[in-house]
C-alpha positions as semicolon CSV with decimal commas, in nm:
position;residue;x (nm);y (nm);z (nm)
1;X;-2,719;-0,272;2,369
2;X;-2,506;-0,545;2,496
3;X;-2,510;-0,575;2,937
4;X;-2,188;-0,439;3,095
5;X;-2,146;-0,822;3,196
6;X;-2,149;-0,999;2,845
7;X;-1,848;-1,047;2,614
8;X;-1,926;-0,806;2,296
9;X;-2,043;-1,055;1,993
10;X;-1,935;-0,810;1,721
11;X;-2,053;-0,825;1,365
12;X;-1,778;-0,829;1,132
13;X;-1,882;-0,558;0,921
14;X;-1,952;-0,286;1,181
15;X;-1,732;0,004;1,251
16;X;-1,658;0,067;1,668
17;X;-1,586;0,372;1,832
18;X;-1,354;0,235;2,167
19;X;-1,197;0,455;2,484
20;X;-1,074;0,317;2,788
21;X;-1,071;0,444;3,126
22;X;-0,972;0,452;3,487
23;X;-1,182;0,647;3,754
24;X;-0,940;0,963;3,673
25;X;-1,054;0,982;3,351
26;X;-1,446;0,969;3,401
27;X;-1,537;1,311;3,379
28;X;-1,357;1,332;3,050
29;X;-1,491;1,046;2,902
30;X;-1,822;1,188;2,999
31;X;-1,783;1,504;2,821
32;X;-1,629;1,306;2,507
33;X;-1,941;1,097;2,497
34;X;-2,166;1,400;2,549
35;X;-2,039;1,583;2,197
36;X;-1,954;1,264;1,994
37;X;-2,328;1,229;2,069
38;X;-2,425;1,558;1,978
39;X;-2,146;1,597;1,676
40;X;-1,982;1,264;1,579
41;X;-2,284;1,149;1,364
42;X;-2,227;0,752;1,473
43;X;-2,558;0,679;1,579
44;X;-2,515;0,334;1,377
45;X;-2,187;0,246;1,518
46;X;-2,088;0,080;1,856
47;X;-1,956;0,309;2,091
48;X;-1,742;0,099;2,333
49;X;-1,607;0,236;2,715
50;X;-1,349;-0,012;2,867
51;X;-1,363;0,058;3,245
52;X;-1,114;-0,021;3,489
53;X;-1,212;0,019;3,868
54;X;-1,528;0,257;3,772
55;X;-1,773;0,262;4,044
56;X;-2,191;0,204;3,937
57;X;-2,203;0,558;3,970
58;X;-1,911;0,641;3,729
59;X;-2,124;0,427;3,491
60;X;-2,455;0,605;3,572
61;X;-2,293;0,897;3,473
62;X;-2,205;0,809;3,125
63;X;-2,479;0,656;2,977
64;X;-2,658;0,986;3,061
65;X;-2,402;1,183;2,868
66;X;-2,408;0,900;2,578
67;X;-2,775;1,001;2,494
68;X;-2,879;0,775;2,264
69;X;-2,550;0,653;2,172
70;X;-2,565;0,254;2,124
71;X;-2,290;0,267;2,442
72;X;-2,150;-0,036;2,579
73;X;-1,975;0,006;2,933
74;X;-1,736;-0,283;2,956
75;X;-1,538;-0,385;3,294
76;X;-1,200;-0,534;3,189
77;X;-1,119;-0,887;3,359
78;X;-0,850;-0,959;3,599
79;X;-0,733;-1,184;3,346
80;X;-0,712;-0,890;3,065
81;X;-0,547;-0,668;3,291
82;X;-0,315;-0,896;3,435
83;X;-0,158;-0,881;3,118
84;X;-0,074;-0,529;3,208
85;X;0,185;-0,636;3,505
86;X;0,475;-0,443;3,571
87;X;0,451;-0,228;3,257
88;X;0,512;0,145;3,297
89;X;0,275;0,368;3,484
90;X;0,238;0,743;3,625
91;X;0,021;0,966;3,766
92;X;-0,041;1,076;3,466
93;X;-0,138;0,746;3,248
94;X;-0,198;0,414;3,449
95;X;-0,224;0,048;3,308
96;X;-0,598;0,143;3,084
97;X;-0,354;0,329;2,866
98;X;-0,267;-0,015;2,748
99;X;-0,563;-0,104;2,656
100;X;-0,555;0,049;2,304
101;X;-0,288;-0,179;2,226
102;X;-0,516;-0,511;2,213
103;X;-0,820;-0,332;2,102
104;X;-0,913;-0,607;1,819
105;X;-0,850;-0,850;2,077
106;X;-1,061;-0,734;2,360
107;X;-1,338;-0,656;2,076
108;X;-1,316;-1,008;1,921
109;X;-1,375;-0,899;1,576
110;X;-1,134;-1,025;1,290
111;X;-1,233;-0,741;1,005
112;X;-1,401;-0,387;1,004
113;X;-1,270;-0,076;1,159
114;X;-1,223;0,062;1,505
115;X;-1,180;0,445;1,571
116;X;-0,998;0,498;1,933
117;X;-1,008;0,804;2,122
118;X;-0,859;0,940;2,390
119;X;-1,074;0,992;2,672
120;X;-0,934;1,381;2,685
121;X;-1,100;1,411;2,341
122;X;-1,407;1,641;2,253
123;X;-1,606;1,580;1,945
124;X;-1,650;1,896;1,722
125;X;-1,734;1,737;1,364
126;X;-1,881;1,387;1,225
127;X;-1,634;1,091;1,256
128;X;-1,834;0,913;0,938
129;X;-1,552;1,026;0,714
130;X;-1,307;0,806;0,902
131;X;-1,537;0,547;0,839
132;X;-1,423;0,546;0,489
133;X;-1,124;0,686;0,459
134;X;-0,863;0,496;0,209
135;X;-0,581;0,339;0,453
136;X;-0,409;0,212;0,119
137;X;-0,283;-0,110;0,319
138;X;-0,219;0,028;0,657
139;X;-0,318;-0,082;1,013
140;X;-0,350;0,221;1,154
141;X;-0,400;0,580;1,053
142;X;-0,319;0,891;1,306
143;X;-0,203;1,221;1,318
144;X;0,168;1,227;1,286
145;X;0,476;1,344;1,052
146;X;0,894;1,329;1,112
147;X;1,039;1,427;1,449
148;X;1,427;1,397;1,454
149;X;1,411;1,429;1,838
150;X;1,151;1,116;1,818
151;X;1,296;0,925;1,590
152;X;1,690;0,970;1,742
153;X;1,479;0,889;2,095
154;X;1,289;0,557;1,999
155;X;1,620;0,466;1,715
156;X;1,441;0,478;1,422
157;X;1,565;0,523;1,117
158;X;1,579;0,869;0,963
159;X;1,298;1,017;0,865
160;X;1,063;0,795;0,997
161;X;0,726;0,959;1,070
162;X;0,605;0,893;1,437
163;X;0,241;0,973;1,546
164;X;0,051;1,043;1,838
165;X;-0,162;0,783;1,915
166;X;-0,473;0,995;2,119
167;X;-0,690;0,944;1,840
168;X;-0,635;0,614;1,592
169;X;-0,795;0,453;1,297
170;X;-0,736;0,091;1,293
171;X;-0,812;-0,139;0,970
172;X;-0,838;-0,490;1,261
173;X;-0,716;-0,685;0,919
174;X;-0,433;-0,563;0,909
175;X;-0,355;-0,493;1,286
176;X;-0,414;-0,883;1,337
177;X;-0,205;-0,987;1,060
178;X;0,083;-0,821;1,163
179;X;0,073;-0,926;1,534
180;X;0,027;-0,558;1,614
181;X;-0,078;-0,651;1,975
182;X;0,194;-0,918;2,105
183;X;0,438;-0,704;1,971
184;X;0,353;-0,307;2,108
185;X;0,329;-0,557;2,435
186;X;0,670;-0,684;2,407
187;X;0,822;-0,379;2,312
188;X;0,651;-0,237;2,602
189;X;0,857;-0,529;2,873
190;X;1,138;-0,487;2,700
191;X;1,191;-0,150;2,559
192;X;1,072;0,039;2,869
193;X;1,372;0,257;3,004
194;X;1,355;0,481;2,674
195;X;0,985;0,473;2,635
196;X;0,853;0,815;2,719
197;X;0,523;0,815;2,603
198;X;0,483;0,419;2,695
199;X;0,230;0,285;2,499
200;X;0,250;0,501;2,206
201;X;0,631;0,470;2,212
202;X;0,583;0,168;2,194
203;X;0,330;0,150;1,846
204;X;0,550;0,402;1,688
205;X;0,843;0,150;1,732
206;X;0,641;-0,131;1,627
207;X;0,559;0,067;1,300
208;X;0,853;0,217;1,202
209;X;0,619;0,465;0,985
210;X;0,376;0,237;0,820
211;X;0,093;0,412;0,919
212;X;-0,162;0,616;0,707
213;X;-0,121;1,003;0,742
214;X;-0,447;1,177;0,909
215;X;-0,506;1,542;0,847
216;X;-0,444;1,753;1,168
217;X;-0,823;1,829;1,200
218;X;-0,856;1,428;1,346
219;X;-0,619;1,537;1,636
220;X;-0,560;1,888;1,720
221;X;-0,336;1,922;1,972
222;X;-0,218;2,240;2,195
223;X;0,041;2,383;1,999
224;X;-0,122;2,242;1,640
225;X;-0,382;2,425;1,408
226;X;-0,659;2,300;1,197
227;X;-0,890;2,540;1,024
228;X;-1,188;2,294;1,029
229;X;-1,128;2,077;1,384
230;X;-1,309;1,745;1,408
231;X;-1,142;1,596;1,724
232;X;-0,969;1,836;1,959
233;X;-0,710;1,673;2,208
234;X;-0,641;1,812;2,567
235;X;-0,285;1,655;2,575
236;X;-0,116;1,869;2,824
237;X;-0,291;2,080;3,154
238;X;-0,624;1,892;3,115
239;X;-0,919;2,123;3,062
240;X;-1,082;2,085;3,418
241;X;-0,736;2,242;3,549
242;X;-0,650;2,619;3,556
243;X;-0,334;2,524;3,441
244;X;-0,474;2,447;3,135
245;X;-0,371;2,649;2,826
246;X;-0,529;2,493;2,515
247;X;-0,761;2,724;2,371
248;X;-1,048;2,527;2,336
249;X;-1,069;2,530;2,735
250;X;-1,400;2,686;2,699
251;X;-1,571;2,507;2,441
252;X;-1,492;2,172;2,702
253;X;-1,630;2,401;2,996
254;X;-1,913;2,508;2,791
255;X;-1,984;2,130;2,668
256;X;-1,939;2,014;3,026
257;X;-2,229;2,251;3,122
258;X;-2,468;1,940;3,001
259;X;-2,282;1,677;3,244
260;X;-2,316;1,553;3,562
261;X;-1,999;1,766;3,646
262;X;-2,130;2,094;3,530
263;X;-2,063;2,239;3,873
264;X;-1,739;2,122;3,985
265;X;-1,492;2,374;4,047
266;X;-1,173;2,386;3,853
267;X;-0,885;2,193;3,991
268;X;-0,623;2,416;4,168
269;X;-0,228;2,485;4,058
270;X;-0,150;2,204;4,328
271;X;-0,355;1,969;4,231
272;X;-0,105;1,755;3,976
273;X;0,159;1,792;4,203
274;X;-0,043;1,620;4,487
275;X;-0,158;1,339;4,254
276;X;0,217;1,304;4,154
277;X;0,289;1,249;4,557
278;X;0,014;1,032;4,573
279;X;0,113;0,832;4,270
280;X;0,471;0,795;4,461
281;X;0,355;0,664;4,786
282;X;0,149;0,400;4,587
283;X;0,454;0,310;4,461
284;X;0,639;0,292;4,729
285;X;0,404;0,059;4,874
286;X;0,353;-0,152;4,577
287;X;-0,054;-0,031;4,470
């Protein structure tokens, strides 16, 4: 297991699990790492946390719900983030979300694949499939299919399939060949007035559809439905919140029982409304 402090040496071959996280997004990434251990059947992959401002007890608490997951906690540099500079934040998704855009880059590996999850994710089913799946010349796979309402939003051409980036499969070939990286980024700068959903506005635009089609089971969402779920994605109300209404709200409560956070109450009506203040007067005051 690589130290929190060295640059990951990556061998070519090897396939890497990745999520990235501020210290809002712990707790979930705790309970994500607690069933990919128990479900995702990667024990021979790299499982990858890119931490931004996590304290050594944040850490503490998620290699004990990695298990024997080969987990490597990495802190991103000032330089790294620094690229991250006046893009788009809310209280809702700060500058980690970027992250996912320069994955390949921040890994340093040229070929292989890297599986990206949200870190509102649980693990239901092994991830080994995605392993192999045929990407038939794409960089990324995802969940996705034609929205007119995101395609007339982001000015894509008709029909153009847009996906939801929460949970990707990336062929780091093809990613790097296309630039994929300098260019979400500069669509990001540029582009930001009509991006909604920010950094996965801003791969959809840098797409335009050429992405491999993942069944819904990889990414099942709050209004979506998959017979047999593999990843299950708490998009809206997150699942500590009794706001939330995604129905798998217990089977996260119920995995959470195993975590450092098994007795933390669920967070109140006001509670997102109060972060969105807080968000505001950081803002204001340029933090």
């Amino acid at each position: 297991m690589l130290a929190e402090t060295d640059v990951p040496t990556l061998s070519l071959s090897e396939c890497f699990v990745v999520t990235s996280i501020d210290r809002r997004f712990v707790e979930f990434a705790g309970v994500m790492l607690h069933t990919l251990a128990l479900n995702g059947d990667v024990d021979d992959a790299n499982v990858v946390v890119f931490c931004d401002g996590l304290t050594s007890k944040d850490k503490s608490h998620l290699r004990m719900c990695g298990g024997q997951l080969r987990l490597t906690l990495f802190e991103l540099s000032e330089k790294t983030l620094r690229q991250f500079d006046g893009l788009k934040t809310n209280s809702n998704w700060s500058r980690s979300i970027y992250t996912r855009l320069i994955l390949p880059d921040l890994l340093g590996c040229k070929e292989g694949r890297l599986i990206y999850l949200d870190a509102d994710t649980i693990v239901v089913d092994s991830l080994r499939p995605l392993m192999t799946l045929e990407m038939a010349g794409m960089p990324v796979a995802a969940v996705g299919g034609v929205s007119k309402r995101d395609t007339s939003r982001l000015k894509l051409p008709d029909g153009t399939k847009t996906m939801n980036s929460g949970v990707l499969l990336i062929n780091v070939r093809e990613w790097l060949s296309r630039g994929l990286s300098k260019r979400c980024l500069e669509i990001v700068r540029s582009q930001a007035a009509r991006l909604k959903f920010f950094d996965q506005d801003a791969l959809n635009i840098a797409l335009v559809g050429q992405f491999a089609s993942l069944d819904r089971r990889w990414n099942v969402i709050l209004h979506s439905h998959a017979d047999d779920p593999a990843i299950i994605h708490f998009t809206h109300d997150k699942p500590n919140s009794v706001r939330c209404q995604h129905p798998a709200q217990p089977l996260y409560l119920q995995y959470r029982q195993a975590t450092p956070w098994a007795k933390k109450p669920l967070k109140s009506r006001w509670h997102k409304r109060i972060s969105r203040l807080a968000n505001s007067v950081r803002r204001l005051f340029g933090r």
